[in-house]
C-alpha positions, -999 to +999 in steps of 0.1 A: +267+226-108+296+253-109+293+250-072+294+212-069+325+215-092+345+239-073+335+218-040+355+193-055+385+211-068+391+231-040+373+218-005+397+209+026+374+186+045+402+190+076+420+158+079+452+160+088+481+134+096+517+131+087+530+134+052+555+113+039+592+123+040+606+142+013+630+122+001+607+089+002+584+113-021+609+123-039+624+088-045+585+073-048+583+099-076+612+094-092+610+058-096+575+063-110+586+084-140+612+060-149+593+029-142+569+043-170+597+054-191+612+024-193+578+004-203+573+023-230+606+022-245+605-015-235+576-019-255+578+002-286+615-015-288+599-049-285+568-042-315+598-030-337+614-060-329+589-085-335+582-067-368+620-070-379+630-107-368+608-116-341+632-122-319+645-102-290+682-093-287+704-096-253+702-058-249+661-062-255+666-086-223+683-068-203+662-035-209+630-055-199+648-069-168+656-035-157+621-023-160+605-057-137+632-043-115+625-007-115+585-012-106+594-034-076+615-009-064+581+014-072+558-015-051+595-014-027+584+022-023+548+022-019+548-002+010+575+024+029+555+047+024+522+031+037+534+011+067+557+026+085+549+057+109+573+087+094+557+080+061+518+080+068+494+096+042+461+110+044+433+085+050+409+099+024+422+099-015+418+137-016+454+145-030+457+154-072+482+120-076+468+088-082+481+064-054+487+028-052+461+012-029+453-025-016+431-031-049+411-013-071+375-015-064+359-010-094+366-037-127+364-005-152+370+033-153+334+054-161+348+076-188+322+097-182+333+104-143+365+117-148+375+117-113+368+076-106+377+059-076+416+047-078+414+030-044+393+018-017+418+013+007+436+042+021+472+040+035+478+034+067+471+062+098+501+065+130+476+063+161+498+087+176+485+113+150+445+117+161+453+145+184+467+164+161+442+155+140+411+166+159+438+199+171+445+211+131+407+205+118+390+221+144+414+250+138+408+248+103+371+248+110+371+277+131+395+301+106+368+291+077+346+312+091+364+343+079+364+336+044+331+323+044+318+355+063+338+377+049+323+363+014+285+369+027+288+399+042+314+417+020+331+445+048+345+441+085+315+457+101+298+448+133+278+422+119+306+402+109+326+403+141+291+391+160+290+362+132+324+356+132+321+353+173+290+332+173+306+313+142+336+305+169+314+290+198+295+269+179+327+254+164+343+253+195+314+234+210+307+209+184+346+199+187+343+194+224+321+169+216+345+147+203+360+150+234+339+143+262+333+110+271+294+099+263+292+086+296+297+121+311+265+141+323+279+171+306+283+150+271+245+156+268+247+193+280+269+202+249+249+183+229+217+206+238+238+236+236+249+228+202+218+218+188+195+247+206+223+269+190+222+253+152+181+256+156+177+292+172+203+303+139+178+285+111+148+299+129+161+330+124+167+329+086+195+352+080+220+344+057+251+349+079+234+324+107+228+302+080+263+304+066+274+297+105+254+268+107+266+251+068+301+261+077+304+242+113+288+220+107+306+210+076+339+213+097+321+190+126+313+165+099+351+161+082+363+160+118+341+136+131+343+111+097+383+115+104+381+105+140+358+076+130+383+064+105+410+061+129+390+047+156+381+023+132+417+017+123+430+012+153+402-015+156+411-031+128+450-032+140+443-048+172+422-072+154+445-080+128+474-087+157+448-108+174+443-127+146+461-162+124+489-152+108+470-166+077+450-137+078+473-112+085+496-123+053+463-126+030+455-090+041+494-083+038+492-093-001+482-074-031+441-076-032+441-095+004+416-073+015+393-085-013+404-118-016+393-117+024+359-106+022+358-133-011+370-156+013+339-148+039+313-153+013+327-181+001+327-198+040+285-198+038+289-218+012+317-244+025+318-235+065+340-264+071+371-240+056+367-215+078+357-235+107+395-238+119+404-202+111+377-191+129+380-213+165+414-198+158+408-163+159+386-161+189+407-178+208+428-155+197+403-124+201+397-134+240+431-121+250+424-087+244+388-081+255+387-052+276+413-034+243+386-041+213+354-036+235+375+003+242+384+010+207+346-005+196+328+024+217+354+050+206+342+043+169+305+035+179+305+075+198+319+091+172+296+070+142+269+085+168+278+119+166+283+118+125+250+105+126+241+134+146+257+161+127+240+147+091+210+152+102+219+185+113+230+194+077+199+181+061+173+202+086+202+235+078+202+228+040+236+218+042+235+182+026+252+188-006+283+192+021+276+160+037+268+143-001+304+156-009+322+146+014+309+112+017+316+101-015+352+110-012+349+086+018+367+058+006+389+046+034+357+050+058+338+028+034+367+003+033+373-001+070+332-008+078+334-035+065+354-050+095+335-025+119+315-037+151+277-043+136+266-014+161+293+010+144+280-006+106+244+001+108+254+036+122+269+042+091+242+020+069+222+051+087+240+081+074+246+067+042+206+060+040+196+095+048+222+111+025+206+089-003+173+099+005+183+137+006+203+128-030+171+116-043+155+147-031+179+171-052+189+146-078+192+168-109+215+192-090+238+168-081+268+164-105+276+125-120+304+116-104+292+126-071+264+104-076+288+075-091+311+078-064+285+075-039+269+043-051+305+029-062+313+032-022+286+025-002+264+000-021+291-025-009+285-016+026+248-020+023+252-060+011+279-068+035+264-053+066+247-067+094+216-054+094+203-071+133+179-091+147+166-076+176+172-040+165+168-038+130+187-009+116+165-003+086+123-014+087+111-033+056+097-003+046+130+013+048+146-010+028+122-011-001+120+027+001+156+027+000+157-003-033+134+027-052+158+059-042+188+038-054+170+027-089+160+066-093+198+071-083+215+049-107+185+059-139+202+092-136+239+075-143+248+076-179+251+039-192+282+031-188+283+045-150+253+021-143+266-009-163+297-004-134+276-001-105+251-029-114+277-051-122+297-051-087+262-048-071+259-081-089+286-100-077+286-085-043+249-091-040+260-130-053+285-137-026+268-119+005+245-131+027+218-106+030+189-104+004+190-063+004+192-040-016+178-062-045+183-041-074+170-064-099+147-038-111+174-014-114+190-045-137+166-047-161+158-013-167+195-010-177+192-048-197+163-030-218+178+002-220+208-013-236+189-035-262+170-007-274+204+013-282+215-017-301+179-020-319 
């Protein structure tokens, strides 16, 4: 537990991109602190008020017009800072202050999981940053070998400077994957290399191999989810400028992402609405084929590879990494729901075997790491295609899946699972799959509840 708790205080998971300026931050800040000032002296003035005569006074007025004005300038702010290239943030929520995101996800706060989920969508990534992107994390990989080492072995001796060595080339070689193209004959010749590399170190058994293995391949996996993300991204850009401008200003709008996804499972229900939107958008689509099908493989190599790398982890007894870092995952999570169906059942993939591997070591696991999880990816699991003539998961799969997320969400205090079920619920309402039906999961928690109250 004490180790889970400082993986989430204190683990870098190496994504890097440009920080906003600071004087925007400064001004985004500063704004905040009065914008709340001012509400609450807005509204402890205006309870004395109503006490007194029950009617507001000019300067009561005047004070609440200044505080309307003062958040707008906040929103004014927040949309600087998340559109425009000089002013890019991180793409995973990782940072201590609560930012403002597209909408929040979840209808309630757990108050037992302290650390809930204050947005799904991240703000936006500059393209131009992925180089140095992959550049700083793999860098960041590499020099965490020292202190990791340095922690196992305790002195500079000859030992550590082999480990630290071998700790290098795998690094080095599991970030040139990210690199070569797939279509290159020597793609598959790092591959081997890096896998006969991870498996000759846990055959061995030592603890400074093993340490070599968790540690890369915990860097390999927070670069690789990064360089997903933005391939993603850039996806959905090219996408969204191919597209109506209807969509484009829903998106644009406070809870347009959600109102857009509403919007598709609402469409199976009346197609004629979307029929126009749609003839629209391919036509739309066509004039940049050879630009999406680019960006689609980009995202579908790299959701390869993290596919890869996880099960890497799970075989090296590294999955409480992976487990993690996926649940702090959020903008990934977000954007798959727009991803290619090759690149979503990639991900429907991971996210499976993580949840078998949480079900494995369930009572280790803290809450909100479990919470987090299921308050992410659930979603992706109802909205995903799951293919015809490739099935990502069996039948057996899925109702092997159904029972790990019931043992899952049993181990959720009440008011965690009354937040999951619920949005599996609706979600599970509006989509058009049948999977995961966790009505079973449902009434457990229905029964549970009454027999609190009896």
């Amino acid at each position: 537990m004490a180790a889970y708790d400082r993986q989430l205080a204190l683990t870098e998971y190496g994504y890097t991109s440009t920080k906003p300026s600071a004087l925007l931050n400064s001004l985004f800040m500063n704004t905040v602190n009065t914008a709340a000032k001012t509400l609450v002296s807005v509204a402890s003035n205006a309870k004395s008020t109503e006490k007194s005569s029950g009617k507001w006074k000019p300067s009561d007025h005047m004070r609440f017009m200044l505080m309307m004005m003062t958040w707008m300038a906040v929103w004014v702010l927040r949309v600087l800072m998340d559109h425009f290239p000089f002013s890019s943030s991180s793409p995973y929520l990782l940072d201590g202050i609560s930012q403002l995101g597209n909408f929040d996800f979840l209808s309630a706060a757990s108050s037992s999981s302290s650390s809930g989920l204050s947005s799904i969508l991240p703000s936006s990534a500059g393209l131009s940053s992925t180089l140095a992107l992959f550049s700083s994390s793999a860098g960041a990989g590499v020099s965490s070998y020292s202190s990791s080492l340095d922690l196992v072995l305790g002195e500079d001796s000859s030992e550590v400077v082999s480990a630290k060595a071998l700790g290098r080339a795998l690094t080095n070689i599991l970030a040139l994957l990210n690199e070569i193209p797939a279509s290159s004959r020597k793609y598959q010749f790092a591959v081997a290399m890096a896998d006969k590399i991870v498996d000759e170190n846990a055959r061995e058994g030592h603890v400074e191999l093993l340490q070599i293995n968790r540690t890369a391949l915990s860097s390999a996996f927070a670069r690789t989810s990064g360089l997903l993300y933005c391939s993603l991204q850039t996806t959905r850009h090219t996408s969204e400028e191919s597209g109506s401008w209807v969509t484009r200003t829903v998106k644009a709008l406070p809870l347009g992402s959600y109102v857009s996804y509403l919007m598709k499972g609402v469409g199976m229900f009346f197609p004629s609405l979307s029929s126009a939107t749609n003839l629209f958008n391919k036509q739309r689509q066509l004039a940049l084929p050879g630009e999406t099908r680019a960006d689609d493989l980009a995202a579908e190599k790299h959701a390869e590879e993290l596919l890869w790398i996880t099960r890497k982890m799970i075989v090296c007894g590294a999955a409480d990494e992976a487990l993690v870092q996926w649940s702090f995952a959020s903008g990934l999570a977000s954007l798959a729901f727009s991803a290619h169906p090759r690149v979503q059942g990639l991900l429907v993939k991971v996210t499976a075997i993580l949840f078998r591997e949480l079900r494995l070591i369930n009572m280790e696991v803290p809450s909100q790491v479990k919470y987090r999880l299921l308050a992410l990816w659930l979603p992706v699991f109802c909205y995903a295609e799951n293919g015809l003539t490739n099935p990502v998961l069996t039948s057996y799969d899925k109702g092997e899946m159904e029972r790990t997320m019931d043992e899952i969400i049993s181990s959720l205090p009440p008011i965690d699972q009354e937040i999951i079920l619920t949005n599996w619920f609706q979600d599970f309402t509006i989509c058009s799959s049948d999977w995961p039906n966790l009505q079973v999961s449902y009434d457990k928690w229905c029964q549970s509840t009454r027999r609190l109250i009896v």
